[in-house]
N, CA, C and O atoms as a GROMACS GRO file, in nm:
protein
  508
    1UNK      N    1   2.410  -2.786  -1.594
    1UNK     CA    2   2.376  -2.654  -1.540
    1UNK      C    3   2.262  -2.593  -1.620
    1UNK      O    4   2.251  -2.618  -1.741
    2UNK      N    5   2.198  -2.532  -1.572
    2UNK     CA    6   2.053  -2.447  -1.591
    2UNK      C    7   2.127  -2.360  -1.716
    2UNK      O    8   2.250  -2.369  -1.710
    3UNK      N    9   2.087  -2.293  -1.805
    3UNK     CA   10   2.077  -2.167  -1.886
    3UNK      C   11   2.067  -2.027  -1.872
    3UNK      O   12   2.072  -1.927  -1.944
    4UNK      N   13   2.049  -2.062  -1.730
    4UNK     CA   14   2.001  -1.925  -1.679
    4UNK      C   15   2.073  -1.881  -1.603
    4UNK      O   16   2.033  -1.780  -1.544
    5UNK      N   17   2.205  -1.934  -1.571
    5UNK     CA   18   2.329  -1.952  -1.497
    5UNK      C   19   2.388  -1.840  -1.559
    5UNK      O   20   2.397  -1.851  -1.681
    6UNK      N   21   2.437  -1.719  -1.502
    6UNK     CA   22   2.521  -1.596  -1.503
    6UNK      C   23   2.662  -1.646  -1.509
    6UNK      O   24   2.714  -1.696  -1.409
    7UNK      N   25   2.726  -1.633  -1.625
    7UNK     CA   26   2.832  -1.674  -1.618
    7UNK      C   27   2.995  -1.543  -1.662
    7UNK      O   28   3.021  -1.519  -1.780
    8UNK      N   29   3.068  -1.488  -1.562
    8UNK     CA   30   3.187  -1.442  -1.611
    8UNK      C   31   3.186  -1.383  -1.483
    8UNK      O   32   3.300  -1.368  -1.440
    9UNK      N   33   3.113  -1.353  -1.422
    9UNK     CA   34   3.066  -1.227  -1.321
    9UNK      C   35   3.036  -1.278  -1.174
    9UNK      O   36   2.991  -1.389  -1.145
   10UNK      N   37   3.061  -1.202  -1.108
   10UNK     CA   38   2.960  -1.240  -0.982
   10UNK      C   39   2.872  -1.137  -0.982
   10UNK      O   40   2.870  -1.025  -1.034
   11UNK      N   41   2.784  -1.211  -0.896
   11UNK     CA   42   2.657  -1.128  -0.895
   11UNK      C   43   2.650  -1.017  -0.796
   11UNK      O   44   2.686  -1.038  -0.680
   12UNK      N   45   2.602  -0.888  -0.837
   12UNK     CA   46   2.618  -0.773  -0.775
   12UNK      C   47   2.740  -0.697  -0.688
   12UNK      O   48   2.739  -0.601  -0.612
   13UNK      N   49   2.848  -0.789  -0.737
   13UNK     CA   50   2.970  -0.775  -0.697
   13UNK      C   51   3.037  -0.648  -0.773
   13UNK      O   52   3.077  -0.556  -0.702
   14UNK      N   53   3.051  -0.638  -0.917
   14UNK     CA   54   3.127  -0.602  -0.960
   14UNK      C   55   3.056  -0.474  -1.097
   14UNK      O   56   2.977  -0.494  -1.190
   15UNK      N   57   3.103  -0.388  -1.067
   15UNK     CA   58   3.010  -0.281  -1.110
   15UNK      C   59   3.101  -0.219  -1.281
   15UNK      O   60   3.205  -0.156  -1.267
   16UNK      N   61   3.056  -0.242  -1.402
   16UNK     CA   62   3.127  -0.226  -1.546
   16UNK      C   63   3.126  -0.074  -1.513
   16UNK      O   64   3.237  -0.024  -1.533
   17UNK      N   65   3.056  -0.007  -1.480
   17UNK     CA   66   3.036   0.184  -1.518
   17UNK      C   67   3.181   0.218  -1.454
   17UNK      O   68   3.247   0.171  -1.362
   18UNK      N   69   3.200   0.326  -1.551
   18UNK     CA   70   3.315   0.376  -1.472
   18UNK      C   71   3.270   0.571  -1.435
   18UNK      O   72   3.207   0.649  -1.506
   19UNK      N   73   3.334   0.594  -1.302
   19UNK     CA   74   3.276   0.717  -1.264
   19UNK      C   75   3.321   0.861  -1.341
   19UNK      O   76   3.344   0.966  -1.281
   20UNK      N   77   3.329   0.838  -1.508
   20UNK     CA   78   3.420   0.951  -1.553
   20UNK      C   79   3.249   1.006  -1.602
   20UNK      O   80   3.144   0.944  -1.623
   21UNK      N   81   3.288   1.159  -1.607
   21UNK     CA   82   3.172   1.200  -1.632
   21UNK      C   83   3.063   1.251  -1.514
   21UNK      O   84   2.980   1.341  -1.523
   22UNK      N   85   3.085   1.185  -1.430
   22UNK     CA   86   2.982   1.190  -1.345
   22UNK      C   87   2.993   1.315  -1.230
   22UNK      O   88   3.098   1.313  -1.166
   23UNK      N   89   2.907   1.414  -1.201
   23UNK     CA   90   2.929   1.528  -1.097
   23UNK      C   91   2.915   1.446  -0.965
   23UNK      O   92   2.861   1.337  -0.982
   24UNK      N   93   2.955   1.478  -0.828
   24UNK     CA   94   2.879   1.485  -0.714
   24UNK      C   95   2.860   1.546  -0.658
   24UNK      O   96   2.917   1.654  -0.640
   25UNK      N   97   2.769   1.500  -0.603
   25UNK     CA   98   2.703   1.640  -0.511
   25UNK      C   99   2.745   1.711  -0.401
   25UNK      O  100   2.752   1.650  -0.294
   26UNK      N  101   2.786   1.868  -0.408
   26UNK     CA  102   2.912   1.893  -0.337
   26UNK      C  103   2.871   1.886  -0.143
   26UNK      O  104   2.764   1.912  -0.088
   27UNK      N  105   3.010   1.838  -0.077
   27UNK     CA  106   2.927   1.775   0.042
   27UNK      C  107   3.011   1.898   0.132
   27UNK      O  108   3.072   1.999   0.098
   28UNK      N  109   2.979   1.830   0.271
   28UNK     CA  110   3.078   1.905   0.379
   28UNK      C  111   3.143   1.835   0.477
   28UNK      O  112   3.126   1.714   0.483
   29UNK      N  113   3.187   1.871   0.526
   29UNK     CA  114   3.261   1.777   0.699
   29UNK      C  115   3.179   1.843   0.802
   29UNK      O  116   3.159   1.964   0.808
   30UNK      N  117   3.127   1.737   0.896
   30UNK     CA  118   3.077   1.826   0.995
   30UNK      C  119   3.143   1.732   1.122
   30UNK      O  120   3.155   1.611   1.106
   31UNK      N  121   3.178   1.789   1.230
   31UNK     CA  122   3.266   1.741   1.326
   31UNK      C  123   3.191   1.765   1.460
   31UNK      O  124   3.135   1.864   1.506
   32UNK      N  125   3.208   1.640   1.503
   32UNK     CA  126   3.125   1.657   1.634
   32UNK      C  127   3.202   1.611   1.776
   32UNK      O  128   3.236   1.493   1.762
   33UNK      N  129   3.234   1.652   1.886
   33UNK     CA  130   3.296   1.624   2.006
   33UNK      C  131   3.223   1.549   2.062
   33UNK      O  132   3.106   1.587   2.066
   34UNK      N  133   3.251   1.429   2.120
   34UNK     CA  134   3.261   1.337   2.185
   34UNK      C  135   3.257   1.358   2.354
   34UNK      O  136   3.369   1.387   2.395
   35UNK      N  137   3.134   1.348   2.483
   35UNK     CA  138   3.195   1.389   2.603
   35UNK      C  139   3.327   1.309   2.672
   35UNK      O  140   3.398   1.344   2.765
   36UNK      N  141   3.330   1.186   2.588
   36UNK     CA  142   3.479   1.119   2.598
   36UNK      C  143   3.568   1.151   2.573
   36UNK      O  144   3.661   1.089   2.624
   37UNK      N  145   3.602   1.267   2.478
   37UNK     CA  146   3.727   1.302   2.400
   37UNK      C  147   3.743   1.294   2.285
   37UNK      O  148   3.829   1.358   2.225
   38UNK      N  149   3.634   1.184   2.213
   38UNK     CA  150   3.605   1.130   2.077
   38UNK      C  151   3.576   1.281   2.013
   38UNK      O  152   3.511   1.370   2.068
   39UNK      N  153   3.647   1.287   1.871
   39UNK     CA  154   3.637   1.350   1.761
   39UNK      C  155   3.554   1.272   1.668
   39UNK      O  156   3.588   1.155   1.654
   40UNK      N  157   3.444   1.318   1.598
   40UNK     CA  158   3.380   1.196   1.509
   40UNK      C  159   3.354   1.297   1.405
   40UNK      O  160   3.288   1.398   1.428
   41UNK      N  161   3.410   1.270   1.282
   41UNK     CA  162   3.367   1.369   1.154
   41UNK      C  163   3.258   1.282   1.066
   41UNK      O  164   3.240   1.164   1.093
   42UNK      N  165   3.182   1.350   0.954
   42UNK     CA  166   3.063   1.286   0.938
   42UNK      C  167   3.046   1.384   0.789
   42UNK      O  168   3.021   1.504   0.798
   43UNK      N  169   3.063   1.318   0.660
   43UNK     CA  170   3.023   1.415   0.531
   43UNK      C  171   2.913   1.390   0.487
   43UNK      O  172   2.868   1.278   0.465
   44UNK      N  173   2.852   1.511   0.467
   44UNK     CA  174   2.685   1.557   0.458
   44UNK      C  175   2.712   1.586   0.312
   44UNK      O  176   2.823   1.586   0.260
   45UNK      N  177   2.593   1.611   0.250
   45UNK     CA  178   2.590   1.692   0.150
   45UNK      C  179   2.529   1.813   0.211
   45UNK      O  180   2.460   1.827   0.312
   46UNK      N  181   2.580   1.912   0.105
   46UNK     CA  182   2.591   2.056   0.113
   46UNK      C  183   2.484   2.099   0.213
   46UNK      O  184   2.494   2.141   0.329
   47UNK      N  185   2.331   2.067   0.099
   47UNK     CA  186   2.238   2.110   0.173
   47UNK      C  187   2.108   2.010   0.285
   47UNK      O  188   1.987   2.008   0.306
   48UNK      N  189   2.230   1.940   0.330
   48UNK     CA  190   2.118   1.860   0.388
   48UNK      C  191   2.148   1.924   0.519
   48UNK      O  192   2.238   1.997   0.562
   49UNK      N  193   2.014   1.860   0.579
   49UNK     CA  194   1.985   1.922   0.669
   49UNK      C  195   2.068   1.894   0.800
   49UNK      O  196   2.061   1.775   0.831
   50UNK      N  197   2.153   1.978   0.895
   50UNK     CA  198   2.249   1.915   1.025
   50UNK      C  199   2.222   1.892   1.119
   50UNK      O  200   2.228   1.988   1.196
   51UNK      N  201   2.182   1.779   1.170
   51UNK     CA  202   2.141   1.754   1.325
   51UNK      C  203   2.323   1.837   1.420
   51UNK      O  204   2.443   1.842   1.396
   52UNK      N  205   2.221   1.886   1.534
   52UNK     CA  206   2.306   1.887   1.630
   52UNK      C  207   2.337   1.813   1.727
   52UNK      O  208   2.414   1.862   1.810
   53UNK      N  209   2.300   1.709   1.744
   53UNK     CA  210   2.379   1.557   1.820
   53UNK      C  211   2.428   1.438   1.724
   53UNK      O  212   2.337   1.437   1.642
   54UNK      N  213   2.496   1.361   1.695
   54UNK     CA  214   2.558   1.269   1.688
   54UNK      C  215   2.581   1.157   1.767
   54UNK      O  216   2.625   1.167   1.881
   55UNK      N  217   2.551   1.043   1.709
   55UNK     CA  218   2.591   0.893   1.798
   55UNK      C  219   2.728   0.929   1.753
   55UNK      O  220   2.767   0.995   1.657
   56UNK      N  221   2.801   0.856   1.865
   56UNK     CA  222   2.965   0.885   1.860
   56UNK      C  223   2.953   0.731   1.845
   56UNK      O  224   2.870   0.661   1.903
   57UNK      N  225   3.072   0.678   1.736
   57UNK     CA  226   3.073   0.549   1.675
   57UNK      C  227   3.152   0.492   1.741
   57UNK      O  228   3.146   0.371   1.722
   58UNK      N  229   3.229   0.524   1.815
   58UNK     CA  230   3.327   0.482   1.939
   58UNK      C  231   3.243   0.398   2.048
   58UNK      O  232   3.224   0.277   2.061
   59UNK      N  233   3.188   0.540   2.141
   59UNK     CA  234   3.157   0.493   2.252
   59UNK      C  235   2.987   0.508   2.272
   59UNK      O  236   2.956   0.497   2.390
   60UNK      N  237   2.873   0.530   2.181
   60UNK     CA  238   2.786   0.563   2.198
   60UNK      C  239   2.728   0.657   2.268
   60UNK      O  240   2.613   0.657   2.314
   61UNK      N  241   2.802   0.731   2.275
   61UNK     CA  242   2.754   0.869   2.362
   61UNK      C  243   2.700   0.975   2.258
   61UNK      O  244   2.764   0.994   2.155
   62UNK      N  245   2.605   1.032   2.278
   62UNK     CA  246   2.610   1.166   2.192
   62UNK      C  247   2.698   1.289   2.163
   62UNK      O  248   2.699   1.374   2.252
   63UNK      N  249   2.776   1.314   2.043
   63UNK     CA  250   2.832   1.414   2.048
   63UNK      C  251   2.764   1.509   2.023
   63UNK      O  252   2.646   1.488   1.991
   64UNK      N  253   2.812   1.638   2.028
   64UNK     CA  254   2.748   1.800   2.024
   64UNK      C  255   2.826   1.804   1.884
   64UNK      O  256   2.907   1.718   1.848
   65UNK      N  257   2.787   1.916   1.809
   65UNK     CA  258   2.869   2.007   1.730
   65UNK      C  259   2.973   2.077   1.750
   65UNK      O  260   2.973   2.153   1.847
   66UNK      N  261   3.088   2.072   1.662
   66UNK     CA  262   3.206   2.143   1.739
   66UNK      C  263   3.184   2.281   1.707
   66UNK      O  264   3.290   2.345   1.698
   67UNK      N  265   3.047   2.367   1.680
   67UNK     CA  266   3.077   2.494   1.625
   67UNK      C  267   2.988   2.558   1.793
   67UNK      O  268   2.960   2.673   1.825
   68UNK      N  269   2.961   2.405   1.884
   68UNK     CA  270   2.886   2.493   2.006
   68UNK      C  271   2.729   2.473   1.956
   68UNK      O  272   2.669   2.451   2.061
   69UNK      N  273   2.666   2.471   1.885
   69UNK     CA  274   2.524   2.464   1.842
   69UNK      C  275   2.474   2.350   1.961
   69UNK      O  276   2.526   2.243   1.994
   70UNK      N  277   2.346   2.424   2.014
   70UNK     CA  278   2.315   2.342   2.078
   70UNK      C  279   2.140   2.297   1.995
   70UNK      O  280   2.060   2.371   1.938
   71UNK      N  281   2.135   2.180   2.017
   71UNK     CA  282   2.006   2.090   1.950
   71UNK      C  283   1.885   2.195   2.065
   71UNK      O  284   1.899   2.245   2.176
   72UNK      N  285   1.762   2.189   1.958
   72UNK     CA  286   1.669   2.252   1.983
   72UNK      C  287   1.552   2.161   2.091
   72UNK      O  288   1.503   2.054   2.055
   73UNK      N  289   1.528   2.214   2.200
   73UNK     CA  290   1.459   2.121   2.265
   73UNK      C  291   1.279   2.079   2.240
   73UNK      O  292   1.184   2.157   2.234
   74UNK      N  293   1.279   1.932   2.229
   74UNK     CA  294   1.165   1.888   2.205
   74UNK      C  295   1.057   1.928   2.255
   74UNK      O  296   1.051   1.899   2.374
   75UNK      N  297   0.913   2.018   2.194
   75UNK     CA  298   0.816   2.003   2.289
   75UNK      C  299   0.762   1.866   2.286
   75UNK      O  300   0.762   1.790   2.190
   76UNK      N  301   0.717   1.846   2.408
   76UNK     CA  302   0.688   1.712   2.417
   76UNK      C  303   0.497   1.751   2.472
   76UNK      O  304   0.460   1.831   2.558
   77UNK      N  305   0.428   1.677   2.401
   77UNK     CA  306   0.274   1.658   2.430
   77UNK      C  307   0.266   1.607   2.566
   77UNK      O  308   0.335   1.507   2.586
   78UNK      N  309   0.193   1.655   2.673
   78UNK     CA  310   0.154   1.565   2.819
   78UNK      C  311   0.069   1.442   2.744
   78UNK      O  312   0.012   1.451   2.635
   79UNK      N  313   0.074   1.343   2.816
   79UNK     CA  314   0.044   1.202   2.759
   79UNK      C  315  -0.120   1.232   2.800
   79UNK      O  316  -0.170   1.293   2.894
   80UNK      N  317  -0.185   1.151   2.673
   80UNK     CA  318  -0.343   1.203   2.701
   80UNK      C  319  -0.389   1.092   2.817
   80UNK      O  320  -0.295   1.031   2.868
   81UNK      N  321  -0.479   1.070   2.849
   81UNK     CA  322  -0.520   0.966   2.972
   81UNK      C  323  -0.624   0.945   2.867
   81UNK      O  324  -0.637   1.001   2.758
   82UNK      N  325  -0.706   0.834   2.936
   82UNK     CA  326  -0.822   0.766   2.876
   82UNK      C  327  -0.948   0.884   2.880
   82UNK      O  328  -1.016   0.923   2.786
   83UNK      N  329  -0.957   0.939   3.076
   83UNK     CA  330  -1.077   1.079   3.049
   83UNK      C  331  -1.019   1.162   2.997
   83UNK      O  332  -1.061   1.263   3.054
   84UNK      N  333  -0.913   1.207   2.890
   84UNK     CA  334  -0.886   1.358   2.813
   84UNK      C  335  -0.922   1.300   2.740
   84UNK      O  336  -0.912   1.396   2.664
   85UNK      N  337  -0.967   1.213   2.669
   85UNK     CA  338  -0.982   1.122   2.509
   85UNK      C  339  -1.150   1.094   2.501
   85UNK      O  340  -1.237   1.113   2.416
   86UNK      N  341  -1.146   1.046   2.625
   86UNK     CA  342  -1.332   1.056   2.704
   86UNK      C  343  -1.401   1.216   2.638
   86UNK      O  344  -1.484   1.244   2.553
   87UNK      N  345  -1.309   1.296   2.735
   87UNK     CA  346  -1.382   1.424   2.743
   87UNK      C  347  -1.376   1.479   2.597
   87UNK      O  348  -1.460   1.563   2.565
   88UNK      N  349  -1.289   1.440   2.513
   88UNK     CA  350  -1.304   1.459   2.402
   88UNK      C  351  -1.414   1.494   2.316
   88UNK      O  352  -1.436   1.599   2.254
   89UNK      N  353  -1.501   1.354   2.325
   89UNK     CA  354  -1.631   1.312   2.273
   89UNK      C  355  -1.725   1.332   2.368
   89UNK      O  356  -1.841   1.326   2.327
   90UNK      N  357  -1.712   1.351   2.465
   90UNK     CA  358  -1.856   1.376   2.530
   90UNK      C  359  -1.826   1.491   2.668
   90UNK      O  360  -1.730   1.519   2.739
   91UNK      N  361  -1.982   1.538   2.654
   91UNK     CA  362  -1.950   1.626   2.794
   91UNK      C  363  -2.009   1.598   2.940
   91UNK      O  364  -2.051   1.486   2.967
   92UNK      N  365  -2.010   1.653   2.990
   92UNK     CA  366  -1.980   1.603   3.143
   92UNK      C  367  -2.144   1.528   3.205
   92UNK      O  368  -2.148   1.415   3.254
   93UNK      N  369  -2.268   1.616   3.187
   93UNK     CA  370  -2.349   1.598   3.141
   93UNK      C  371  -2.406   1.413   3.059
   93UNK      O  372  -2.455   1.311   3.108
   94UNK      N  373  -2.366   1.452   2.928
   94UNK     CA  374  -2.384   1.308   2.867
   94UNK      C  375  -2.278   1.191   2.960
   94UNK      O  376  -2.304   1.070   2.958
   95UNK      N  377  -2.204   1.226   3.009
   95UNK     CA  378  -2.109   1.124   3.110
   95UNK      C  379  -2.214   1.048   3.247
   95UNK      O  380  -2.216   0.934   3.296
   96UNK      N  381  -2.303   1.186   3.279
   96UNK     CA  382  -2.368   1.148   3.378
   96UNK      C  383  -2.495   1.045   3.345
   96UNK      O  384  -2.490   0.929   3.385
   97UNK      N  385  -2.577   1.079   3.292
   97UNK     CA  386  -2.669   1.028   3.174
   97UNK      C  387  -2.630   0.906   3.137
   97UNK      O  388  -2.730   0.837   3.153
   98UNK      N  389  -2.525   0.821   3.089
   98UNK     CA  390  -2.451   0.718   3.047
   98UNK      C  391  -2.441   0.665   3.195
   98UNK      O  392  -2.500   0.561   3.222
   99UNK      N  393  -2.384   0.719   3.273
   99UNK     CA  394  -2.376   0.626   3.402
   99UNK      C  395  -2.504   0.599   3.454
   99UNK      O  396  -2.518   0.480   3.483
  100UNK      N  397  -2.613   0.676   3.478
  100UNK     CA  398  -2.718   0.679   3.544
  100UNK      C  399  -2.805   0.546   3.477
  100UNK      O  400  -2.875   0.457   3.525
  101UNK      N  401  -2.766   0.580   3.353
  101UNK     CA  402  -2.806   0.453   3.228
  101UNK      C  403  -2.774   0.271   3.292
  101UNK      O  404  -2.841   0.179   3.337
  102UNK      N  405  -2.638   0.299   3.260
  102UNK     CA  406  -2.577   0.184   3.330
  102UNK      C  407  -2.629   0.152   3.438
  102UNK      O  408  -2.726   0.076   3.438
  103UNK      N  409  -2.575   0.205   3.562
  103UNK     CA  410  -2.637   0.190   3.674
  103UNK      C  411  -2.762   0.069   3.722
  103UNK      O  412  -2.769  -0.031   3.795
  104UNK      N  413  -2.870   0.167   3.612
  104UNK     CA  414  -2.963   0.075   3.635
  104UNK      C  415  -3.002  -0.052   3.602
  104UNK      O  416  -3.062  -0.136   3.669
  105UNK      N  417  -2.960  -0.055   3.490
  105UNK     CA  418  -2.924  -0.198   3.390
  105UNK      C  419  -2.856  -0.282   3.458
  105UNK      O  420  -2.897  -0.397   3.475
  106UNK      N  421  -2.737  -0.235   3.510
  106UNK     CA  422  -2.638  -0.375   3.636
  106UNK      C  423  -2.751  -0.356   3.770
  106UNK      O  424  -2.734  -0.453   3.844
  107UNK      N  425  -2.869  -0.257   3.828
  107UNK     CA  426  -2.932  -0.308   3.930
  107UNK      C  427  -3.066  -0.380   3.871
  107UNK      O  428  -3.135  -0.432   3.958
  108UNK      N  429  -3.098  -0.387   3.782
  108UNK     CA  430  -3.217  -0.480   3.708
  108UNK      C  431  -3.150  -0.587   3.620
  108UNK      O  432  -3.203  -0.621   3.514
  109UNK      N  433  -3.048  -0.635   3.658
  109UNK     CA  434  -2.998  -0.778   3.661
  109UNK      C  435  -2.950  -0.743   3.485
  109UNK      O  436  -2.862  -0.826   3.505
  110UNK      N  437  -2.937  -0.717   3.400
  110UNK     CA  438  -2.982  -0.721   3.260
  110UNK      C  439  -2.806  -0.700   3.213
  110UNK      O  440  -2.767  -0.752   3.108
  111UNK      N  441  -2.722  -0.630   3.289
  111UNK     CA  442  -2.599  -0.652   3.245
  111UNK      C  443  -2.503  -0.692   3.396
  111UNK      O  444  -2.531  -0.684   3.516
  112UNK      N  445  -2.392  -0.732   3.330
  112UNK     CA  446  -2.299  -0.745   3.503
  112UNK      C  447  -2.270  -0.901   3.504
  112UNK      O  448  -2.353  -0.973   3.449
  113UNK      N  449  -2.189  -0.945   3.546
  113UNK     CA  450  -2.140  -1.074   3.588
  113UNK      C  451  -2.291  -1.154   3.645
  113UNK      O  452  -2.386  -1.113   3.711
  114UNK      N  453  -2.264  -1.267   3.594
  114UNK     CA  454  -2.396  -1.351   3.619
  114UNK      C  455  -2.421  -1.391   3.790
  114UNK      O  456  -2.533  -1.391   3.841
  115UNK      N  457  -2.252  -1.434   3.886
  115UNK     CA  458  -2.286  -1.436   3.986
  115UNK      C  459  -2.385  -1.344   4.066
  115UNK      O  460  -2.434  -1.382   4.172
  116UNK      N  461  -2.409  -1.233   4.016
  116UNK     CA  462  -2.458  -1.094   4.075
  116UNK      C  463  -2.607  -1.108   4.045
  116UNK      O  464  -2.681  -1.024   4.097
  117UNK      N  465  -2.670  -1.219   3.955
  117UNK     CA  466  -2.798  -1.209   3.906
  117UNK      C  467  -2.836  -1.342   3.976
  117UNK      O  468  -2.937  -1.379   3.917
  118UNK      N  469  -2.810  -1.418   4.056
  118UNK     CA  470  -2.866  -1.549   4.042
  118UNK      C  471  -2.996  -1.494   4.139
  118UNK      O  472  -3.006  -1.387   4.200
  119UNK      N  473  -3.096  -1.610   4.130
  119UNK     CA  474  -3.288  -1.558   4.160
  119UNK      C  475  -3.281  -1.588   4.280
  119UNK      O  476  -3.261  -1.700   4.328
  120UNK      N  477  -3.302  -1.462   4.349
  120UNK     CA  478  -3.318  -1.432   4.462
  120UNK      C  479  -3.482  -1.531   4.543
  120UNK      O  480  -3.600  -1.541   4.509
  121UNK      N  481  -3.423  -1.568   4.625
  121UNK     CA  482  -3.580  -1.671   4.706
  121UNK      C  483  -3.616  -1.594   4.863
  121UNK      O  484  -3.543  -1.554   4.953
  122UNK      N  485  -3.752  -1.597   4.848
  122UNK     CA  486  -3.801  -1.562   4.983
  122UNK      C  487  -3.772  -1.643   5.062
  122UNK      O  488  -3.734  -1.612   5.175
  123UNK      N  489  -3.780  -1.743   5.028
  123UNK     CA  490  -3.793  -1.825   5.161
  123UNK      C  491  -3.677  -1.822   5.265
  123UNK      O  492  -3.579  -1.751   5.246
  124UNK      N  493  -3.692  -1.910   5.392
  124UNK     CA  494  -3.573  -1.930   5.461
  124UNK      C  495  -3.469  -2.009   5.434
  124UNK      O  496  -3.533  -2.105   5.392
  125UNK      N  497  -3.359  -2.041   5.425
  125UNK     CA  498  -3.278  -2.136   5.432
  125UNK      C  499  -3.265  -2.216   5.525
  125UNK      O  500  -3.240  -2.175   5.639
  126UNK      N  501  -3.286  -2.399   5.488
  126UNK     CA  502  -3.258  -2.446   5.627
  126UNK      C  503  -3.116  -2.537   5.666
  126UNK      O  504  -3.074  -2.636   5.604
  127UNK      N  505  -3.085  -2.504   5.727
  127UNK     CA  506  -2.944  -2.631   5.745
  127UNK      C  507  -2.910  -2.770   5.731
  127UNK      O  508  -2.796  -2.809   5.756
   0.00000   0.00000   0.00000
């Protein structure tokens, strides 16, 4: 066996400190109803902060608070689109300008899918 082999103990199993001496930090019960019927209690410390919903460990439903507190509703941001993010950076104006830009560049062959550029011939086609 190696030297380096931990021997009397298991590892991270078994803890020498003993808890004399030691304060904790004073907590609370907070109890939450279940729309199943489920009671689910839950100890916080003092001052932490209390959500008013709860996963119920039972049945996964959310419980409420049994003191009635109802959870504060989310504002929620409208989802930006690509033109609110557009309009962001540019105005309506420079939008037009940029297209008018483009435009011409895909009709003078210079950008655009290559099928769209192949060299146009006077002549007739014959069968």
């Amino acid at each position: 066996m190696s030297n380096r082999v931990l021997r009397g103990s298991g590892l991270g199993g078994v803890s020498f400190e003993d808890d004399r001496g030691v304060e904790f930090a004073p907590r609370q019960m907070i109890t939450y109803d279940c729309p199943r019927g489920h009671v689910v209690e839950v100890t916080m410390a003092h001052d932490a902060e209390v959500p008013a919903i709860w996963e119920c460990p039972h049945c996964g439903s959310e419980a409420a608070r049994s003191t009635g507190e109802k959870p504060e509703p989310k504002q929620e941001k409208p989802a930006r689109t690509h033109w609110d993010m557009l309009r962001e950076r540019r105005s309506i104006s420079e939008l037009e300008e940029l297209l008018a830009e483009r435009v011409q560049l895909l009709r003078n062959g210079e950008i655009g899918p290559a099928h769209l550029h192949r060299a146009r011939t006077t002549g007739k086609r014959t069968a």
